[in-house]
FIKEVO-341870 format. One record per residue (C-alpha): residue number from 1; chain; x, y, z. Coordinates in nm, 3 decimals. Layout:
<nodes>
kolba = NUM, drenke = A, px = X, py = Y, pz = Z
...
</nodes>
This chain:
<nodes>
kolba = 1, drenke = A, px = 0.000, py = 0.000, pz = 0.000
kolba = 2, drenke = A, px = 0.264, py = 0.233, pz = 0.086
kolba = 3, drenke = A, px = 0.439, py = 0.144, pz = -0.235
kolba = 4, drenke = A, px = 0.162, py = 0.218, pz = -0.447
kolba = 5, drenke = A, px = 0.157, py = 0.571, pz = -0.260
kolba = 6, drenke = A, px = 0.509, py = 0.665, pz = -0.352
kolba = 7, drenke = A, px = 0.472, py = 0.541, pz = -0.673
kolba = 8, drenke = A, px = 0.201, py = 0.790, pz = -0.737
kolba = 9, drenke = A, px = 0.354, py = 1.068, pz = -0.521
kolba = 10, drenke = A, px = 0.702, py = 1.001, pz = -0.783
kolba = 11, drenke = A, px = 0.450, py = 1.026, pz = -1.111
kolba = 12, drenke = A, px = 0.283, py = 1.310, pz = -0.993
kolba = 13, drenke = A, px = 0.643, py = 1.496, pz = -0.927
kolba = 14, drenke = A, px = 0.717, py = 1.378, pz = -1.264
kolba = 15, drenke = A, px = 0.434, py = 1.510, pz = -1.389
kolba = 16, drenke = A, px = 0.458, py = 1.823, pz = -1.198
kolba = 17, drenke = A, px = 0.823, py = 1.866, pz = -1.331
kolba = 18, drenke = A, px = 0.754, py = 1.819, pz = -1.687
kolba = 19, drenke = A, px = 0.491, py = 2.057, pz = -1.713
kolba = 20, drenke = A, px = 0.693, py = 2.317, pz = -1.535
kolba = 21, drenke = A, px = 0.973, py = 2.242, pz = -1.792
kolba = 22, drenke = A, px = 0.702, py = 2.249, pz = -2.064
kolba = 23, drenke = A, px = 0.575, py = 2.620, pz = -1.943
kolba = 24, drenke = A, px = 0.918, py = 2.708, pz = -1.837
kolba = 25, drenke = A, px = 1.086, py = 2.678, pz = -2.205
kolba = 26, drenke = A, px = 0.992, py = 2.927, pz = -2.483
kolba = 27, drenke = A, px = 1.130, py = 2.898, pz = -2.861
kolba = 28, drenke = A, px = 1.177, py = 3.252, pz = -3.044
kolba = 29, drenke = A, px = 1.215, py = 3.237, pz = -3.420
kolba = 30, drenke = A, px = 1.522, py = 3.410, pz = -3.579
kolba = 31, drenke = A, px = 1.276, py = 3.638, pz = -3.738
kolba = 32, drenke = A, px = 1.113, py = 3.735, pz = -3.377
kolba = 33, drenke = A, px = 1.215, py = 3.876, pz = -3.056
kolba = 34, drenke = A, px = 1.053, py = 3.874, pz = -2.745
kolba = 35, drenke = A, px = 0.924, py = 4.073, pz = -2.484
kolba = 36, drenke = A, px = 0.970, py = 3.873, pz = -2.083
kolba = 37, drenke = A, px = 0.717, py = 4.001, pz = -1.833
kolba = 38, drenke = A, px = 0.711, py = 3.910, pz = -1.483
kolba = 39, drenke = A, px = 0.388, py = 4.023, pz = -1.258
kolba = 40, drenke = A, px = 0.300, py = 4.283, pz = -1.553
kolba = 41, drenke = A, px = 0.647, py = 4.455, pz = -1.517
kolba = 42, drenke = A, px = 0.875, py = 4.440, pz = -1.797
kolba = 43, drenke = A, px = 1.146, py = 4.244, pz = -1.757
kolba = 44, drenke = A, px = 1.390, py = 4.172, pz = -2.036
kolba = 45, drenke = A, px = 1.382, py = 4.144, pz = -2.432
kolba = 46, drenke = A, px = 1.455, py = 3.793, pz = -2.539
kolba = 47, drenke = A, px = 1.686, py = 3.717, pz = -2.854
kolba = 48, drenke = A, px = 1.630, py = 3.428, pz = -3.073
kolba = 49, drenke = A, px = 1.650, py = 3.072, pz = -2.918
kolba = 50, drenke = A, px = 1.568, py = 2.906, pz = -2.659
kolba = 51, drenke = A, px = 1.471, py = 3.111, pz = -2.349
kolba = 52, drenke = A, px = 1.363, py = 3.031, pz = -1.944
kolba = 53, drenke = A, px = 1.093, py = 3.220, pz = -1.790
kolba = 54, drenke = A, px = 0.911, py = 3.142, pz = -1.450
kolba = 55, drenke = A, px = 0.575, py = 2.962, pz = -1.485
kolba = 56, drenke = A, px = 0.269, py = 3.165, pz = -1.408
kolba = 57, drenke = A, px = 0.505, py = 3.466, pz = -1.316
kolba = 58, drenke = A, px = 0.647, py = 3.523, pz = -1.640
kolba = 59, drenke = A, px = 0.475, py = 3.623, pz = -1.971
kolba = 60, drenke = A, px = 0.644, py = 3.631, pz = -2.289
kolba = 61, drenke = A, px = 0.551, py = 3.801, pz = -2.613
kolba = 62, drenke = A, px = 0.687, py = 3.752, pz = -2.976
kolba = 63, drenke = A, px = 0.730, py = 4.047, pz = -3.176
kolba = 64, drenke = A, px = 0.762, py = 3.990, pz = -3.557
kolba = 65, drenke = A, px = 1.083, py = 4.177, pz = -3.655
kolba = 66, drenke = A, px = 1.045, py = 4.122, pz = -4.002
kolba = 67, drenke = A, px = 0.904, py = 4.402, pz = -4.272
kolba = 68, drenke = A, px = 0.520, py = 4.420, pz = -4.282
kolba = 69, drenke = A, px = 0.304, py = 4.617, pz = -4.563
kolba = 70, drenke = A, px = 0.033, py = 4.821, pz = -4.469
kolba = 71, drenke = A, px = -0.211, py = 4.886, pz = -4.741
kolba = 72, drenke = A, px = -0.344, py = 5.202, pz = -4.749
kolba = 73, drenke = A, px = -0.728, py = 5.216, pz = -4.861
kolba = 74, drenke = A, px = -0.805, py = 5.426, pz = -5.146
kolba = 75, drenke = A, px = -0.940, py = 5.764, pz = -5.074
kolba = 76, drenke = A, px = -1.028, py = 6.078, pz = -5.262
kolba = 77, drenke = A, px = -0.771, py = 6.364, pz = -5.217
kolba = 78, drenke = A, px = -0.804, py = 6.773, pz = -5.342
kolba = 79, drenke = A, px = -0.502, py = 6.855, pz = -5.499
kolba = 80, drenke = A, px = -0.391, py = 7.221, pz = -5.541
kolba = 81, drenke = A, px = -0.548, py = 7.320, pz = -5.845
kolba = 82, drenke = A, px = -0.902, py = 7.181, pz = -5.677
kolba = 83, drenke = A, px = -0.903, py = 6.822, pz = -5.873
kolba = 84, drenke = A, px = -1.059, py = 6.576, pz = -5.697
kolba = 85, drenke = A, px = -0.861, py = 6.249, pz = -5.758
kolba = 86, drenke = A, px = -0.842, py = 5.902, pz = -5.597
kolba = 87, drenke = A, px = -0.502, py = 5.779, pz = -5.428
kolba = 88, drenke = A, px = -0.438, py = 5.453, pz = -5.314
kolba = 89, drenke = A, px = -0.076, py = 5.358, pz = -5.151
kolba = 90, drenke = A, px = 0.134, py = 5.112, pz = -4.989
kolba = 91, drenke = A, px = 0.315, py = 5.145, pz = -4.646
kolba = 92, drenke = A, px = 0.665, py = 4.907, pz = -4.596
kolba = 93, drenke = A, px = 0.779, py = 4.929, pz = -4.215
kolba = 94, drenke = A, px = 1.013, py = 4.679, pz = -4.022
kolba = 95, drenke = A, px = 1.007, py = 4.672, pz = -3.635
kolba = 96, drenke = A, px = 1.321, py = 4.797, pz = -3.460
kolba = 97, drenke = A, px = 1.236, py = 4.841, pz = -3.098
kolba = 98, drenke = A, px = 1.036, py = 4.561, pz = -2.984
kolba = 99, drenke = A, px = 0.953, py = 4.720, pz = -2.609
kolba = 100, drenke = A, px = 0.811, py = 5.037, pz = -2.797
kolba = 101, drenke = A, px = 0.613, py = 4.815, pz = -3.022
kolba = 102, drenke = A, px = 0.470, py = 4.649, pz = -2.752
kolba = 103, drenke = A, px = 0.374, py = 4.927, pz = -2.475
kolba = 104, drenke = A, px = 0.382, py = 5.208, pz = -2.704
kolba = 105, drenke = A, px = 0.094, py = 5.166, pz = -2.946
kolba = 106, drenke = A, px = -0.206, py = 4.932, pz = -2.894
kolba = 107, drenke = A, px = -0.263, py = 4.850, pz = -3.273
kolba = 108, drenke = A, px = -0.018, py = 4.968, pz = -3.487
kolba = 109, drenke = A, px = -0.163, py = 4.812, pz = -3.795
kolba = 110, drenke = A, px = -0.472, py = 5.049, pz = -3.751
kolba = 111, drenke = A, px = -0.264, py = 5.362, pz = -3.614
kolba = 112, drenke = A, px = -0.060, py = 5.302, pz = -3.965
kolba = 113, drenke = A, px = -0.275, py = 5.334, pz = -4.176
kolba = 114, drenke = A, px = -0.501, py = 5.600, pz = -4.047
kolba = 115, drenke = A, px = -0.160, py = 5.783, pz = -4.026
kolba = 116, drenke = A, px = -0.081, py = 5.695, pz = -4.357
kolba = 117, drenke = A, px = -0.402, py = 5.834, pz = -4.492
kolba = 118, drenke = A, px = -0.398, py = 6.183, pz = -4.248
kolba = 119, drenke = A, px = -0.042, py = 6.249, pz = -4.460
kolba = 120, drenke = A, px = -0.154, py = 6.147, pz = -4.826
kolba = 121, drenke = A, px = -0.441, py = 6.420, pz = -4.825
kolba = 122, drenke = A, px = -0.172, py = 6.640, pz = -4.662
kolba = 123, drenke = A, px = 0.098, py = 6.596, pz = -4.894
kolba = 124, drenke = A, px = -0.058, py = 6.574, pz = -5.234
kolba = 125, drenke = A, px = -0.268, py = 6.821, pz = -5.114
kolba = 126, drenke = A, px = -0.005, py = 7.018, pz = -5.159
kolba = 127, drenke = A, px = 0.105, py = 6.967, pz = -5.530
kolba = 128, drenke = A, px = -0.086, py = 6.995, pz = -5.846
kolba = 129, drenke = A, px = -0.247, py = 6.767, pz = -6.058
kolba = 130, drenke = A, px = 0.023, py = 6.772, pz = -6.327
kolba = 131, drenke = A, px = 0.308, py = 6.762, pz = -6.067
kolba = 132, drenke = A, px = 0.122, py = 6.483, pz = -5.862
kolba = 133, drenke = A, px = 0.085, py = 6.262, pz = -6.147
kolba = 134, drenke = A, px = 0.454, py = 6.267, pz = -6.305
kolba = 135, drenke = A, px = 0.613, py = 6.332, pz = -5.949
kolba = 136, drenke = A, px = 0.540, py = 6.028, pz = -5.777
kolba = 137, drenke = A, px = 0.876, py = 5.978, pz = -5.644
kolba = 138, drenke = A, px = 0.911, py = 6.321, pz = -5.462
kolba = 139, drenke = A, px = 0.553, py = 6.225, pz = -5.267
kolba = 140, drenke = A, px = 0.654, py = 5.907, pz = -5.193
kolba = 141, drenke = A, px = 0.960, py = 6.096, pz = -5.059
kolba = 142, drenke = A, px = 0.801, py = 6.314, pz = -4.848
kolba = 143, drenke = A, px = 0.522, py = 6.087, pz = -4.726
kolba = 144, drenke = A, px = 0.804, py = 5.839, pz = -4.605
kolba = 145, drenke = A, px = 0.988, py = 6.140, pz = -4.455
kolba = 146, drenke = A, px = 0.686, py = 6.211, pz = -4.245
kolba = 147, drenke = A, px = 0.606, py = 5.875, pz = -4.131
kolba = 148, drenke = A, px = 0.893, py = 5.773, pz = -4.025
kolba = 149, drenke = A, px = 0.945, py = 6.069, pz = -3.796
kolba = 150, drenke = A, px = 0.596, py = 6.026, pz = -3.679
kolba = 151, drenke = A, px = 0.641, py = 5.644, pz = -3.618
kolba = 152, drenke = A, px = 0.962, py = 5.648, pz = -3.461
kolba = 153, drenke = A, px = 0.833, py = 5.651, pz = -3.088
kolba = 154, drenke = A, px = 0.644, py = 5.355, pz = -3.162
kolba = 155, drenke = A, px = 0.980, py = 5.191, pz = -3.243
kolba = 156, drenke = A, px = 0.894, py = 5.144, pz = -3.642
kolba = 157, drenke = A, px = 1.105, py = 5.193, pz = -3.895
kolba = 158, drenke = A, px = 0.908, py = 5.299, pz = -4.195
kolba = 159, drenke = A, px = 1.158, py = 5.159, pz = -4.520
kolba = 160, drenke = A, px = 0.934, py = 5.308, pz = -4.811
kolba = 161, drenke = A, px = 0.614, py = 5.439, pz = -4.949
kolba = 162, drenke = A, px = 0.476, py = 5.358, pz = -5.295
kolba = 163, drenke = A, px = 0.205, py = 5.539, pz = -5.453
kolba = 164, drenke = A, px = -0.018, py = 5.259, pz = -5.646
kolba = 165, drenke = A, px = -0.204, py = 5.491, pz = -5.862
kolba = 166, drenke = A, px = -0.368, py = 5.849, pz = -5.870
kolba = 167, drenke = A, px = -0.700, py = 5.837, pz = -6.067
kolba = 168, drenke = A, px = -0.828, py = 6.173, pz = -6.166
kolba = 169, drenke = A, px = -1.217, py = 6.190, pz = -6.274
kolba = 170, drenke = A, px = -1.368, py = 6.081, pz = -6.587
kolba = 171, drenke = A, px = -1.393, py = 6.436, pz = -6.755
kolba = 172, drenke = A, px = -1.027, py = 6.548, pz = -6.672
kolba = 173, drenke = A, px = -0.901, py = 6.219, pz = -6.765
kolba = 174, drenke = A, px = -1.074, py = 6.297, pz = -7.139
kolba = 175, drenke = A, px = -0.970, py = 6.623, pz = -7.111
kolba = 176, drenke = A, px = -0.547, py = 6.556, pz = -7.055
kolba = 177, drenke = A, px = -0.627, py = 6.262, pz = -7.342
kolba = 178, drenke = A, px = -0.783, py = 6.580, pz = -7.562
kolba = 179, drenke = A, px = -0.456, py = 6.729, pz = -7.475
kolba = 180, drenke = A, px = -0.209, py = 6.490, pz = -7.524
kolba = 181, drenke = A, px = -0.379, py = 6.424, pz = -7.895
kolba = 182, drenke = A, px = -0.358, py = 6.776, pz = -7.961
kolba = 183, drenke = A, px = 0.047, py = 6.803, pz = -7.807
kolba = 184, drenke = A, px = 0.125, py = 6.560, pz = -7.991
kolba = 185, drenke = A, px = -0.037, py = 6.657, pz = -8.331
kolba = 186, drenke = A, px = 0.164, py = 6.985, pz = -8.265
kolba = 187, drenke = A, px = 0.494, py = 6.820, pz = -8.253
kolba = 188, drenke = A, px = 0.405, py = 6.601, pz = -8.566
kolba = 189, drenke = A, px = 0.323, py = 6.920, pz = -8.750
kolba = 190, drenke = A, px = 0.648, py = 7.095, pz = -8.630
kolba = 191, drenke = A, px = 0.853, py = 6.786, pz = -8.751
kolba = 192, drenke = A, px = 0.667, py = 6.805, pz = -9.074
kolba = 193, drenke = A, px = 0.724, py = 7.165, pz = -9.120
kolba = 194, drenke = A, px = 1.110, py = 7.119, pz = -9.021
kolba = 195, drenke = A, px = 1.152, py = 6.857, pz = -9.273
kolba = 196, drenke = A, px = 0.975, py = 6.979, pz = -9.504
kolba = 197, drenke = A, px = 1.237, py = 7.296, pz = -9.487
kolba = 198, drenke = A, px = 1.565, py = 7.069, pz = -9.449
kolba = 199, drenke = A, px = 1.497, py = 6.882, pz = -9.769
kolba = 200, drenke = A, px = 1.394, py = 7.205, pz = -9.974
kolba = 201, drenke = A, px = 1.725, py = 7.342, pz = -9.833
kolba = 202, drenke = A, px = 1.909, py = 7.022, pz = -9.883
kolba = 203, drenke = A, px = 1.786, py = 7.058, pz = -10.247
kolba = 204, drenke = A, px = 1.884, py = 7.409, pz = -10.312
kolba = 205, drenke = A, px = 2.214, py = 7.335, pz = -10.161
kolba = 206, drenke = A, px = 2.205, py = 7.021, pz = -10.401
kolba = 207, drenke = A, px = 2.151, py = 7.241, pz = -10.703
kolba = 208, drenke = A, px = 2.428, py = 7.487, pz = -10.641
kolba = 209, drenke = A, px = 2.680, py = 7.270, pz = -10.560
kolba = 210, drenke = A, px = 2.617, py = 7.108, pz = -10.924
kolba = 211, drenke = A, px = 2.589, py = 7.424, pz = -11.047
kolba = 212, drenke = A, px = 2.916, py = 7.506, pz = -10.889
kolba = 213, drenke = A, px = 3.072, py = 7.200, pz = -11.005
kolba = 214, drenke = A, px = 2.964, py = 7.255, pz = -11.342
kolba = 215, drenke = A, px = 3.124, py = 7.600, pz = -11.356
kolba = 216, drenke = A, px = 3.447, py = 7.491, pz = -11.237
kolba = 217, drenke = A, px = 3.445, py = 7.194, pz = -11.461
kolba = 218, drenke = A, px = 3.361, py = 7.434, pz = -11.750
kolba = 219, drenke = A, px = 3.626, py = 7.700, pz = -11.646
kolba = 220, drenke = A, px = 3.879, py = 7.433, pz = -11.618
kolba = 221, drenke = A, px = 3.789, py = 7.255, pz = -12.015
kolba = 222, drenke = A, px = 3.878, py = 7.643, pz = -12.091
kolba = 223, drenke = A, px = 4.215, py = 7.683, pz = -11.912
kolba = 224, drenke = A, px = 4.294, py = 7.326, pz = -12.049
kolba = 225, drenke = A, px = 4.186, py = 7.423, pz = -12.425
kolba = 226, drenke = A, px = 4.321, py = 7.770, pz = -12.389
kolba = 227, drenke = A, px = 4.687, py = 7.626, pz = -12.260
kolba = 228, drenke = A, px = 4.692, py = 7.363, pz = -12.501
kolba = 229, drenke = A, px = 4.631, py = 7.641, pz = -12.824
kolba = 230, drenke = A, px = 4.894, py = 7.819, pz = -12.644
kolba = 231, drenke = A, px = 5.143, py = 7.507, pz = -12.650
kolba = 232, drenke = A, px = 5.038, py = 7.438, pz = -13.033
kolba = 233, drenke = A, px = 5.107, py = 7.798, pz = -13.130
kolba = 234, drenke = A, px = 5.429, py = 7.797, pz = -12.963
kolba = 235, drenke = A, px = 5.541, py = 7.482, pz = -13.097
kolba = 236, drenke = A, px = 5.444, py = 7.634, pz = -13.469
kolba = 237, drenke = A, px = 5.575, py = 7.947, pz = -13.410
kolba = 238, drenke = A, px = 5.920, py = 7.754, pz = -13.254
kolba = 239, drenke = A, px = 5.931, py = 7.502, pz = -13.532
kolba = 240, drenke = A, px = 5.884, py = 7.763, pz = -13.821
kolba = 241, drenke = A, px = 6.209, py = 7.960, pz = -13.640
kolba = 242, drenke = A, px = 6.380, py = 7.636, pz = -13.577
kolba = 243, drenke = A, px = 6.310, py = 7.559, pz = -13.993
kolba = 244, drenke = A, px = 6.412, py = 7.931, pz = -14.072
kolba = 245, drenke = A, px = 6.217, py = 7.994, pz = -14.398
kolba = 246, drenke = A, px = 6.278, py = 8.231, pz = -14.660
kolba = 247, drenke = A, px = 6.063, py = 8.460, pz = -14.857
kolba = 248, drenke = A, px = 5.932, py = 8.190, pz = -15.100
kolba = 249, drenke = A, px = 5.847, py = 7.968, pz = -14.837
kolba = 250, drenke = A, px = 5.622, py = 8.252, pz = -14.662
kolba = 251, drenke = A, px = 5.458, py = 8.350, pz = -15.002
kolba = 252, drenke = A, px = 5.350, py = 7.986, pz = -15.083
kolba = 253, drenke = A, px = 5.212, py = 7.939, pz = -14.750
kolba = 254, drenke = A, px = 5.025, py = 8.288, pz = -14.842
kolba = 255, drenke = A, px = 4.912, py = 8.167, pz = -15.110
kolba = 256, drenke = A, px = 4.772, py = 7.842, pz = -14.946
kolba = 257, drenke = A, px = 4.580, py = 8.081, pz = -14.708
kolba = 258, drenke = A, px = 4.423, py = 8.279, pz = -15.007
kolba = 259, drenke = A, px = 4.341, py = 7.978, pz = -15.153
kolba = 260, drenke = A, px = 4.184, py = 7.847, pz = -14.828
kolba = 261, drenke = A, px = 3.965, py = 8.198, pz = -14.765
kolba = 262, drenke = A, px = 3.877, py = 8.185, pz = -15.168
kolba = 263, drenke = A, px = 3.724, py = 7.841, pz = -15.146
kolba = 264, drenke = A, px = 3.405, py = 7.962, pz = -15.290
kolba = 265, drenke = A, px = 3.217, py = 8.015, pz = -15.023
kolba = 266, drenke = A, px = 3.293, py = 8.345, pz = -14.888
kolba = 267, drenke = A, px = 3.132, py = 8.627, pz = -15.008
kolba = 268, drenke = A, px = 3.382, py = 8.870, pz = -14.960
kolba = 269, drenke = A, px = 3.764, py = 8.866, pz = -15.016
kolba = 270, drenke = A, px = 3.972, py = 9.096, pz = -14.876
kolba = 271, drenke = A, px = 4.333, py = 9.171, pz = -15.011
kolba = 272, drenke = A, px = 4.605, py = 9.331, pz = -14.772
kolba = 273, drenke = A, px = 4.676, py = 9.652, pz = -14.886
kolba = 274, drenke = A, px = 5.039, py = 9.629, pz = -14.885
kolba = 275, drenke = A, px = 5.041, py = 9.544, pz = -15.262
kolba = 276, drenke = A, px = 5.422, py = 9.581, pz = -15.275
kolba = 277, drenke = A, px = 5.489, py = 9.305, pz = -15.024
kolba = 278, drenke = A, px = 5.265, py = 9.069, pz = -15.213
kolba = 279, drenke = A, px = 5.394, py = 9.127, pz = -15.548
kolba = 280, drenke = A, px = 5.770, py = 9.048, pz = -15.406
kolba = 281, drenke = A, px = 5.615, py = 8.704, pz = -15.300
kolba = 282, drenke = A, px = 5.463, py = 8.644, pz = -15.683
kolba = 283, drenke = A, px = 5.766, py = 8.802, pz = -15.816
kolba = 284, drenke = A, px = 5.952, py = 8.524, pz = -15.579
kolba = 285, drenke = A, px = 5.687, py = 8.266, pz = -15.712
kolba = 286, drenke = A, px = 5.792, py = 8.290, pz = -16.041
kolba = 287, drenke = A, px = 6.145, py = 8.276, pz = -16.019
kolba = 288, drenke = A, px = 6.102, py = 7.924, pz = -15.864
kolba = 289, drenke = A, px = 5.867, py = 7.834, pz = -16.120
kolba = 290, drenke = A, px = 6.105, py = 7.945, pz = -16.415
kolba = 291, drenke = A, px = 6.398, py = 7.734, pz = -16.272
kolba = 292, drenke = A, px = 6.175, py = 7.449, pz = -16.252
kolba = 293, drenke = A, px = 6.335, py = 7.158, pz = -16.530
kolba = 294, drenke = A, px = 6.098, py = 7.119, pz = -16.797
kolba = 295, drenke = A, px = 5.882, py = 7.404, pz = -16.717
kolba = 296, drenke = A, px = 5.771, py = 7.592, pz = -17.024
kolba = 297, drenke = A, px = 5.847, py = 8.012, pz = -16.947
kolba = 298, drenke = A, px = 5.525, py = 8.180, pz = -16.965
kolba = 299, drenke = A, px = 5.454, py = 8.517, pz = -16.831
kolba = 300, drenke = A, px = 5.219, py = 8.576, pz = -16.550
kolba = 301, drenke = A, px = 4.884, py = 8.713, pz = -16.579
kolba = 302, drenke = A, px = 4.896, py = 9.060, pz = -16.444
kolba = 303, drenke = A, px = 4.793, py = 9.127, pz = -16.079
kolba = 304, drenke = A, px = 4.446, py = 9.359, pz = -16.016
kolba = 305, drenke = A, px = 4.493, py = 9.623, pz = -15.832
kolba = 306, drenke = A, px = 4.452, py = 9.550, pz = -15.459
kolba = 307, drenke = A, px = 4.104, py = 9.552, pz = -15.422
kolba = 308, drenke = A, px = 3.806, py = 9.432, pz = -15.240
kolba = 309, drenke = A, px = 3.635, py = 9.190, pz = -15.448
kolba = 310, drenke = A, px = 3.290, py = 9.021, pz = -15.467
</nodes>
């Protein structure tokens, strides 16, 4: 009987022992830190691991250290220039005092976001609708800026803020299409215009340049012809010195030239009017015709007068 006793009495120490052990151990994931308790005081902050607290004095809570995303409801925002538009956004934060988390703020999903949504109105409020729409970066700046220095005694660090989308109204959004068309019917008139005006001036430029070519090709057939009539007539006019002709030679080569300007065609023949100069040359002609062998002497016909003759 008194065995059975201490038998029982041993399992329920056993017992008693394991489920101290059991309440007495508490796992924290690497991604988690917690917050040790003891009779509603804190006590200590406890790292990842394994960790001993008191049964039923001790309390410990896990704090996610990891980044969360609040998602900011859409909501309908005046901007500057009075346009009603709809913003939605996105809120990244990371925990980086667990204590503060904890005993701080009682819900700081909720706080978040109704902080998040106090600061959108604010600061596109603030900006235009043309400035609001292609400056999302410089609001998601700011709005960042502002949370996290509002946050920061709740022990959040808030890492970025995107904007999602800004929706202006139906009628403004068919009014920027209206003048995007027109912009951009602008610009393809403009580029029209311009090269429309480059190729009439690439064309004019075209034509001079050939005409310029042209010219210089013509003025240099010219020197070419001119300096090679200058080379032939100095050649002649070398070879005739080189051959040093006499007075007969001269007069039959005068006489080839009359013939040449008599040929038929001309209607006029004029005779040089030094008549003395050309009779030496027949008087020269006829000497070398009379010493000719076989040549039968006959006298010359008689010379007109010098004379212009039809």
């Amino acid at each position: 009987m008194e065995l059975v006793a201490v038998s029982a009495l041993f399992f329920f120490v056993v017992l008693l022992v394991f489920i101290l052990a059991a309440t007495s151990l508490r796992i924290v994931s690497p991604y988690q830190k917690g917050v040790v308790e003891r009779l509603g005081r804190y006590q200590r902050t406890a790292d990842p691991g394994v960790t001993i607290i008191l049964p039923f004095v001790d309390t410990l809570r896990k704090v996610d250290m990891r980044e969360q995303v609040v998602d900011v409801q859409p909501q309908e925002v005046i901007t500057k220039d009075n346009v009603v538009v709809t913003v939605d956004a996105i809120v990244y934060y990371e925990a980086t005092d667990p204590v503060k988390l904890t005993y701080n703020v009682a819900n700081f999903y909720d706080a978040s976001t109704k902080l998040a949504q106090t600061n959108l109105r604010n600061v596109v409020g603030e900006t235009e609708l043309d400035q609001a729409l292609t400056s999302r970066e410089m609001i998601n700046t700011k709005l960042r800026t502002v949370l996290d220095d509002a946050t920061d005694k709740w022990g959040v660090r808030v890492v970025r803020v995107e904007i999602k989308r800004i929706d202006p109204p139906a009628d403004v959004t068919a009014a920027m299409h209206r003048q995007m068309k027109a912009e951009r019917e602008k610009r393809a008139s403009i580029l029209e215009s311009e090269g429309f005006r480059q190729s009439r001036i690439l064309e004019a430029e075209g034509e001079a340049e050939a005409v310029r070519r042209v010219a210089d090709a013509e003025r240099y057939k010219r020197e070419v012809e001119a300096l090679g009539q200058g080379n032939a007539i100095t050649t002649v006019y070398s070879s005739i010195l080189n051959a040093n002709p006499d007075s007969r030679v001269i007069a039959l080569q005068y006489m080839e030239s009359l013939k040449q300007i008599s040929n038929g065609q001309a209607t006029k023949v004029f005779i040089p009017y030094e008549a003395t100069a050309l009779l030496g040359a027949l008087g020269g002609i006829q000497e070398i015709l009379r010493s000719a062998p076989g040549q039968e002497e006959h006298t010359p016909p008689s010379e007109p007068p010098p004379s212009e003759k039809k």
